[in-house]
C-alpha positions in Angstrom: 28.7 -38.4 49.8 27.1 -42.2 49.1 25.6 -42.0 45.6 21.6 -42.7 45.6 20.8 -45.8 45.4 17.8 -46.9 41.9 15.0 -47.5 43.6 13.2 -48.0 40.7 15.1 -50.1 39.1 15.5 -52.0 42.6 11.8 -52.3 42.8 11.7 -53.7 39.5 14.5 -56.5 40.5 12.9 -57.4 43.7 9.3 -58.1 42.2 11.0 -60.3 39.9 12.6 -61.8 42.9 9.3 -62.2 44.8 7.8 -64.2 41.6 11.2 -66.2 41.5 11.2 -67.1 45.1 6.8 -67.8 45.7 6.4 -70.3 42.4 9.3 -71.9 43.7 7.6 -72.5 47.2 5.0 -73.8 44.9 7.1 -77.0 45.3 6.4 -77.6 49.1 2.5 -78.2 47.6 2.2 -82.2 47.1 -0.7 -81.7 44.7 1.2 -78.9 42.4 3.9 -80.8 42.3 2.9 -84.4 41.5 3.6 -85.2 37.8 1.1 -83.9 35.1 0.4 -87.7 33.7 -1.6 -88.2 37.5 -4.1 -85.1 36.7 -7.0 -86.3 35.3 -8.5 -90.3 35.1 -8.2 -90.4 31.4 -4.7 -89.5 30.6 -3.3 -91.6 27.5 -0.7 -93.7 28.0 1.6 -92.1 26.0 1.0 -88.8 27.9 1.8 -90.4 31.1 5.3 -91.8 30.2 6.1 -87.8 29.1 4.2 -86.0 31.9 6.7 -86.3 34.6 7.0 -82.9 36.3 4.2 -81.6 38.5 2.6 -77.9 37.1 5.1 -75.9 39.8 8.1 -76.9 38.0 6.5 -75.8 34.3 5.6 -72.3 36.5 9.1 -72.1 38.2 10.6 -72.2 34.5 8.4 -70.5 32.9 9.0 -66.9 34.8 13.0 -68.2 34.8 12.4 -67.7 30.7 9.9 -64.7 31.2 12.9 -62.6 33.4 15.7 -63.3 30.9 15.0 -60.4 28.3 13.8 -58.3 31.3 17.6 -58.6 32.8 19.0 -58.3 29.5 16.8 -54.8 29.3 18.1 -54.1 32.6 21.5 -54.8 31.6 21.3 -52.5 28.1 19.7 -49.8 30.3 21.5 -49.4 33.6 25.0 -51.3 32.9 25.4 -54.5 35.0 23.8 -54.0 38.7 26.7 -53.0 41.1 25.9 -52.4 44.9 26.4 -48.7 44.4 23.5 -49.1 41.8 21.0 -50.8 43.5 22.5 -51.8 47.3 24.0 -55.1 48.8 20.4 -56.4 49.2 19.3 -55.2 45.7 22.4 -57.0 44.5 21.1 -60.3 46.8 17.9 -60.2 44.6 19.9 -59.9 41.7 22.2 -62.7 41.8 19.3 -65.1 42.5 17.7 -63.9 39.5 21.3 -64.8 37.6 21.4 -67.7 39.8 18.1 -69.3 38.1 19.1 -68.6 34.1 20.7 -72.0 33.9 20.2 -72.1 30.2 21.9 -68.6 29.3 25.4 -69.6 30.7 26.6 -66.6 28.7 24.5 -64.3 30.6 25.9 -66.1 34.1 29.4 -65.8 33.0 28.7 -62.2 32.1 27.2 -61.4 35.1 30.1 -63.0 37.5 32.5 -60.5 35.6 30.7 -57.1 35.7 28.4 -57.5 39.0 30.0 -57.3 42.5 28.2 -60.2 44.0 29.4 -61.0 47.3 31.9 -63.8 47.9 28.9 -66.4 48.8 27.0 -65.9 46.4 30.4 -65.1 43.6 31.2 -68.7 44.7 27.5 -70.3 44.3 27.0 -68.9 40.8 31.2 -69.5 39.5 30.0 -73.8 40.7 27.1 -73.6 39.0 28.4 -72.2 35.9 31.0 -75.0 36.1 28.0 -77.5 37.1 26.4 -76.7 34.1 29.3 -76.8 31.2 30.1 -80.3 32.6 33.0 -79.5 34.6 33.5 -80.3 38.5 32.8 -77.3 40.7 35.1 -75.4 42.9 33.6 -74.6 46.3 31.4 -77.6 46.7 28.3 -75.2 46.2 25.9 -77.3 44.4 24.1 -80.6 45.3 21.8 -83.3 43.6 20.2 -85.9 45.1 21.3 -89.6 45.3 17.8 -91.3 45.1 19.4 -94.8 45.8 20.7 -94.0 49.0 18.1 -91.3 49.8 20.8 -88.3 50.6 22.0 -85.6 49.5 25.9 -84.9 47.8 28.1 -82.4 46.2 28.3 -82.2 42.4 31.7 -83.2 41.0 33.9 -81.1 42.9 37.9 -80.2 41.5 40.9 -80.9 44.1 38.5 -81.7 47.0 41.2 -82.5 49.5 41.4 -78.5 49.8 38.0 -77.5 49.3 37.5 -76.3 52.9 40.2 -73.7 52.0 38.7 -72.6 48.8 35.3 -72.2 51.2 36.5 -70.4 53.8 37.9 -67.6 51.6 34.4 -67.2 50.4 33.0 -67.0 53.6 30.8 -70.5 53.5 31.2 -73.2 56.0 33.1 -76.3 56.1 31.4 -78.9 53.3 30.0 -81.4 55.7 28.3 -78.4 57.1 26.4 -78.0 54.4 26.0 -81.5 53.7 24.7 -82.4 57.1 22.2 -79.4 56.6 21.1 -80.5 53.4 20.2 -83.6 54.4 18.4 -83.0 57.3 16.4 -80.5 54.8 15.6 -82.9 52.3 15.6 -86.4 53.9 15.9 -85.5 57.9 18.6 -87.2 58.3 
C-alpha cells in the first residue's frame, strides 16, 4: 500500500508556488516593469542612475527572500520533500521554489542531494548551481540574453561537443531546440 501523500504540507508548497509563479507574470506588465527612476516627474538625478528595475522585479525577489526560512522550516519539520512525501507534482512546485533561491547556493546544493527531483528539473537546478558559482553548466539549461545581437544563448556550457548526450539522459531536447524556442519567446525570431 502507497503511503499518503502531506497534503498539508503540499498545500503549503503550492501557495508559495502560486505567489512565486503570479509576481513573476508581473513581468509581462510594461508599466510594472519599467525602471523605478521613470515613476514620478520629479525623480532626482541621482535616483535615476540607481532605479533601474521596474517594481515587479523588487516583488519577484522579495517573496524569493520571504519563502527561504519557510523551506528551511519545511526542511527542519518534514526532512527534505521526496515524491512519496508530497507527490511528483508536489515535488514540481518544490523544485521551482529551490529553483528561485539563487542566493542560498547551500540550500540548492542541499536540496539536489536529499530531494528526488526529476531528471529535467535535477539537470536545470545542478546548471544553475554551476551558473551561479561561476562555473560552465552541464546540460545547457540556463540562458541570458545577448542585447547586442538581440537573441538568446546558453550560459558557459562544459564539453559542449557532447552536450546533446548529457541532455538526452535527462530527458530534455536537443540544445538548438531549446534555443530556437527561446528565441522565438523572447525576440520572435
Amino acid at each position: 500500500m502507497e503511503p499518503k501523500i502531506n497534503t498539508r504540507l503540499l498545500k503549503e508548497i503550492k501557495e508559495m508556488f502560486d505567489a512565486d509563479q503570479e509576481l513573476r507574470m508581473l513581468w509581462g506588465n510594461a508599466e510594472l516593469t519599467k525602471p523605478l527612476s521613470q515613476w514620478g516627474k520629479n525623480v532626482r538625478q541621482s535616483a535615476k542612475k540607481t532605479q533601474k528595475w521596474g517594481l515587479a522585479s523588487y516583488l519577484v525577489y522579495f517573496v524569493d527572500a520571504a519563502h527561504n526560512p519557510r523551506i528551511y522550516r519545511i526542511i527542519e519539520k518534514y526532512g527534505y520533500p521526496t515524491q512519496k512525501l508530497i507527490g511528483a507534482k508536489g515535488m514540481d512546485y518544490f523544485w521551482l521554489l529551490i529553483q528561485h533561491q539563487d542566493y542560498d547556493i547551500e540550500l540548492q546544493k542541499k536540496c539536489l542531494e536529499n530531494c528526488n527531483f526529476n531528471k529535467k528539473n535535477e539537470a536545470y537546478l545542478a546548471d544553475r548551481i554551476l551558473i551561479h558559482e561561476g562555473k560552465k553548466q552541464t546540460y545547457g539549461t540556463q540562458f541570458e540574453r545577448d542585447t547586442k545581437n538581440n537573441r538568446i544563448v546558453s550560459q558557459p556550457i562544459a564539453d559542449k561537443k557532447n552536450i546533446n548526450q548529457r541532455r538526452k539522459k535527462m530527458g530534455l531536447q536537443p540544445l538548438k531546440d531549446d534555443l530556437l524556442f527561446m528565441n522565438k519567446k523572447f525576440y520572435r525570431k
